[in-house]
C-alpha positions in Angstrom: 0.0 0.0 0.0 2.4 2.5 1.1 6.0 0.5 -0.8 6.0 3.8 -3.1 7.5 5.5 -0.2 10.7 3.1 -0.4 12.2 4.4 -4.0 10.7 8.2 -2.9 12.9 8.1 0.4 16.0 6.5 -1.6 15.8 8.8 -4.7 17.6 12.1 -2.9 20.5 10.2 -0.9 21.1 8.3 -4.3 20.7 11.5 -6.2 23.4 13.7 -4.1 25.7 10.6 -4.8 25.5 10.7 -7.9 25.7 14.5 -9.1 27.9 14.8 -6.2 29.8 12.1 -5.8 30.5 11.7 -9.4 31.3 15.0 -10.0 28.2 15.7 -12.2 27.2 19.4 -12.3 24.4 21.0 -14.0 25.8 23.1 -16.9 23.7 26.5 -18.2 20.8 27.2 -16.7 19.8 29.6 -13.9 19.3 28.4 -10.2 15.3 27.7 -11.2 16.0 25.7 -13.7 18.4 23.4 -12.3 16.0 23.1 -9.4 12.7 22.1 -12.0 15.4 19.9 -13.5 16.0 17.9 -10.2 12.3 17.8 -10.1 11.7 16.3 -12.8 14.4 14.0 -12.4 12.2 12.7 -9.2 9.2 12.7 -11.4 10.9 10.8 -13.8 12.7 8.5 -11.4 9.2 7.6 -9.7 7.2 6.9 -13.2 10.1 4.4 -14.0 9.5 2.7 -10.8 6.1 2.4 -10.7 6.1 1.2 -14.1 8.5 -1.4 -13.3 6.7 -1.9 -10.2 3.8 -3.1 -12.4 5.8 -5.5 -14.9 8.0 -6.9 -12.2 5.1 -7.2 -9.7 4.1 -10.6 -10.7 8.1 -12.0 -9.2 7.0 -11.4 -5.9 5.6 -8.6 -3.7 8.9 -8.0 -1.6 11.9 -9.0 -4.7 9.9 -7.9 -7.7 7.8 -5.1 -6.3 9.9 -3.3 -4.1 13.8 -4.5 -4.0 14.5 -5.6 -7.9 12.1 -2.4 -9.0 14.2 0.2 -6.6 17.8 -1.5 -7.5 17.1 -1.3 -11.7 15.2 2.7 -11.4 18.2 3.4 -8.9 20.7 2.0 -11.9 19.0 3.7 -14.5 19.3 7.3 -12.2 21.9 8.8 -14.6 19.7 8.3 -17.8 16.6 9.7 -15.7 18.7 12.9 -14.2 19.8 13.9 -18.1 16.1 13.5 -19.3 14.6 15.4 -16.5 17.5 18.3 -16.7 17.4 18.0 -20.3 13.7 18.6 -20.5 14.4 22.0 -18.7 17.5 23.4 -20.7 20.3 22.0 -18.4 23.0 19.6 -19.7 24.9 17.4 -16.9 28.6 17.2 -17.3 31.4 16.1 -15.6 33.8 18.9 -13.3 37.7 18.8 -13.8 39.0 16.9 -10.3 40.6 18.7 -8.0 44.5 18.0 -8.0 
């Protein structure tokens, strides 16, 4: 009843790993862009989920409704971050590291 909560609490920490741990930044845009863009990244990331939620429902409720749909929309989180920014105006790139 409530599982969608799962892949809507792991999006952000998942999220700041990967645009910040990566070394992704968003590239153009002004500050309300970029913040629509993260938007519609969670949009997008929860869509994929439930619709993999739906077709992987029938493996089980616990491994294919909740743990194998969170694991393959967490995977797919970079395609879904440069749709979501993309659909705004923002392109994600990588930042030079630090030496």
């Amino acid at each position: 009843m409530l599982e969608w909560l799962i892949p809507m609490c792991a999006f952000f920490p998942f999220a700041a790993l990967y645009l910040g741990g990566l070394r992704i930044e968003p590239g153009g845009g002004r500050g309300l862009q970029q913040v629509l863009g993260l938007l519609l990244t969670f949009v997008t990331y929860m869509v994929v989920w439930r619709v993999l939620h739906a077709v992987l429902g029938g493996l089980g409720p616990i491994l294919g409704g909740l743990v194998l749909t969170t694991v393959v929309t967490t995977l797919l989180l970079p395609l879904e971050a440069r749709l979501g920014y993309l659909a705004v105006g923002v392109k994600l790139k990588r930042t030079q590291t630090a030496h």
